[in-house]
C-alpha positions as CSV (number, residue, x, y, z in Angstrom):
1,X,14.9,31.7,72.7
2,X,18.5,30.0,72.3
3,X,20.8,32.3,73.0
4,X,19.3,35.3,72.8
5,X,18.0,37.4,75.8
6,X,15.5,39.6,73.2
7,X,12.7,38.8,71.4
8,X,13.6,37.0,68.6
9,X,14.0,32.7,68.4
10,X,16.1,32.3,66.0
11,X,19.3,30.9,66.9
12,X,22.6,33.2,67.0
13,X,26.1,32.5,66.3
14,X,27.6,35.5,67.9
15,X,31.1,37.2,66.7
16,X,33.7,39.4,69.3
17,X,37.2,40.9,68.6
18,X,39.0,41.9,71.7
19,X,40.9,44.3,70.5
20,X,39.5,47.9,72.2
21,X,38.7,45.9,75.2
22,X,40.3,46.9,78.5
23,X,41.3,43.2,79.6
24,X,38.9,39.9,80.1
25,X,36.4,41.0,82.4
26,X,35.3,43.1,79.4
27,X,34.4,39.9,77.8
28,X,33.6,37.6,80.5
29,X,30.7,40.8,81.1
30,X,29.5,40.5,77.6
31,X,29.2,37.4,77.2
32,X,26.9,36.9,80.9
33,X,25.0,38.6,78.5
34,X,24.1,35.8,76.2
35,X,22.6,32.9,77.9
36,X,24.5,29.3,77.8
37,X,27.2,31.2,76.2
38,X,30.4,29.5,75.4
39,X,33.5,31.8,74.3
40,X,35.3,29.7,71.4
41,X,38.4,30.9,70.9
42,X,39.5,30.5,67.0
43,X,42.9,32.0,67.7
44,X,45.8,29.4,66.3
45,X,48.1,29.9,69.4
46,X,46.2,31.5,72.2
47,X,48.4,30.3,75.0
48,X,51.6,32.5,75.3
49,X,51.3,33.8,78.8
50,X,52.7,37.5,77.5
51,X,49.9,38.1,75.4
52,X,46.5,39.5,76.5
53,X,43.5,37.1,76.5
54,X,45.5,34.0,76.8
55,X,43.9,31.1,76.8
56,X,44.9,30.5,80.7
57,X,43.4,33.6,81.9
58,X,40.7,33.3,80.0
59,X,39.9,29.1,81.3
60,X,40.6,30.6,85.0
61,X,37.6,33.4,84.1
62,X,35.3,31.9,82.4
63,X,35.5,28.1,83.3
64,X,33.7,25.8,81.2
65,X,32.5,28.6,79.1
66,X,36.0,29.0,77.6
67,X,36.4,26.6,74.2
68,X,39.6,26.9,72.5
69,X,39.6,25.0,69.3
70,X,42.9,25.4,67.7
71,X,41.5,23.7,64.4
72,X,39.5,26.8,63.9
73,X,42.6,29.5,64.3
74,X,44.2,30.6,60.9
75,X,47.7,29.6,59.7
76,X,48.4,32.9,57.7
77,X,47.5,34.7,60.9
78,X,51.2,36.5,61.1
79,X,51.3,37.6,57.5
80,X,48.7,40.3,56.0
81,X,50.4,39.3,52.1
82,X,48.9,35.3,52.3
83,X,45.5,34.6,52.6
84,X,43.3,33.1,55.6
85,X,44.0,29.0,55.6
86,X,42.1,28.1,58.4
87,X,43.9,24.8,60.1
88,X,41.0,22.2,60.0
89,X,37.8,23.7,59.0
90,X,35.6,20.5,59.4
91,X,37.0,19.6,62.6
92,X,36.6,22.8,64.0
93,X,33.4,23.0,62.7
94,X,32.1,19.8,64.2
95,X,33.5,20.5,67.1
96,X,31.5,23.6,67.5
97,X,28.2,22.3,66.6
98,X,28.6,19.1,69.1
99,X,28.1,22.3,71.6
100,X,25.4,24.2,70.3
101,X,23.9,20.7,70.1
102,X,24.8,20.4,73.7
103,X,22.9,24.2,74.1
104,X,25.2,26.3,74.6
105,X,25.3,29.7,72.1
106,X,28.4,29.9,70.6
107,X,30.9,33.6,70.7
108,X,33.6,33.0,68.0
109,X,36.5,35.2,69.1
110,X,39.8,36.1,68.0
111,X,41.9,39.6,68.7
112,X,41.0,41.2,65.3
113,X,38.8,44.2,65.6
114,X,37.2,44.1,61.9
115,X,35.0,41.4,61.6
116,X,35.0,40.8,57.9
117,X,38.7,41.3,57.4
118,X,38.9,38.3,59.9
119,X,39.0,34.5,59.5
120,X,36.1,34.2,62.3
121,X,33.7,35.7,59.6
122,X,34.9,32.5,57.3
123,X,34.5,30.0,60.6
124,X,31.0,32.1,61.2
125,X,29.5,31.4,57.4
126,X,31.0,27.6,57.2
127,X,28.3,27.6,60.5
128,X,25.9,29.3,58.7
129,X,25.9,26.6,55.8
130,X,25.1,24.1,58.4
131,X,22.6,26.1,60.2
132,X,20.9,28.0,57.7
133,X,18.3,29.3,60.1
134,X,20.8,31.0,62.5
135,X,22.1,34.6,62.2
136,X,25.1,36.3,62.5
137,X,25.5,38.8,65.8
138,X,28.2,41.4,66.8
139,X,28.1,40.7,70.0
140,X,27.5,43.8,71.7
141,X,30.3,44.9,75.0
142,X,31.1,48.2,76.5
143,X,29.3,50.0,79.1
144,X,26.3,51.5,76.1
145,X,25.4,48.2,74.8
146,X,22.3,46.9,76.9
147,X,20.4,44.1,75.1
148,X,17.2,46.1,76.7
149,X,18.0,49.6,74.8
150,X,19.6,48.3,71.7
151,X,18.8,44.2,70.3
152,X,21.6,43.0,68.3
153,X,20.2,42.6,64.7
154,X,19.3,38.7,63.3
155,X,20.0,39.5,60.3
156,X,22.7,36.9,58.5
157,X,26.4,38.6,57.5
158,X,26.2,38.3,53.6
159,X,29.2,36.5,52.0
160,X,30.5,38.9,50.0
């Protein structure tokens, strides 16, 4: 059951925006919830100590399950009128699969709330084309959203 604390075996990429969170417990909570979870940050400049989640805060909370992989993070991220151009798709990629090889689940996480408006959805299908049996999953925070009440569904995000 990699990464998955229901019923199902197939393999889960999970997906997170922090935005509506309180602060980084929020996430450090939700992702207990996944077993050998590793948060990786796909955020191109997560280190500005003024912003929330920063990648300092969030080493200092989560330790070794805190990945930031810069290659990942978009380029276009400050302007709404250019389209996503992810830094180094294949790098980041590569990097990502050398630790779900390594078993650890991977959460892809950046601030933006809407998942497919995002560039993680474009990071989370490249994974998909590599890993054709895994799945897609919100991953589920917030004091309703028990694994035991309500499983996250396996089901793969569609591309278009």
């Amino acid at each position: 059951m990699e990464g998955m604390t229901n019923q199902s075996t197939k393999a889960a990429i999970y997906e997170v925006g922090y935005r509506g969170m309180k602060n980084e417990r929020d996430l450090k909570l939700a992702a207990a919830r996944v077993a050998n979870s590793i948060v990786v940050d796909v955020r191109i400049s997560p280190g500005r100590p003024f912003i929330p989640f920063n990648s300092s805060r969030l080493r200092d909370l989560l330790g070794d399950g805190y990945l930031w992989v810069r290659d990942l993070g978009n380029l276009n991220y400050r302007s709404y009128d250019e389209p996503k151009k992810i830094a180094d798709l294949e790098s980041g990629i590569t990097q990502v699969l050398a630790q779900i090889e390594a078993g650890r689940t991977p959460i892809l996480m950046c601030a933006c709330g809407d998942f497919h408006e995002c560039h993680r959805r474009d990071v989370a299908l490249a994974l998909l084309e590599r890993l054709p049996d895994a799945a897609i999953v919100p991953l589920p925070w917030g004091p309703k959203t028990l694994f035991d009440d309500a499983p996250p569904s396996c089901a793969p995000v569609s591309p278009e």
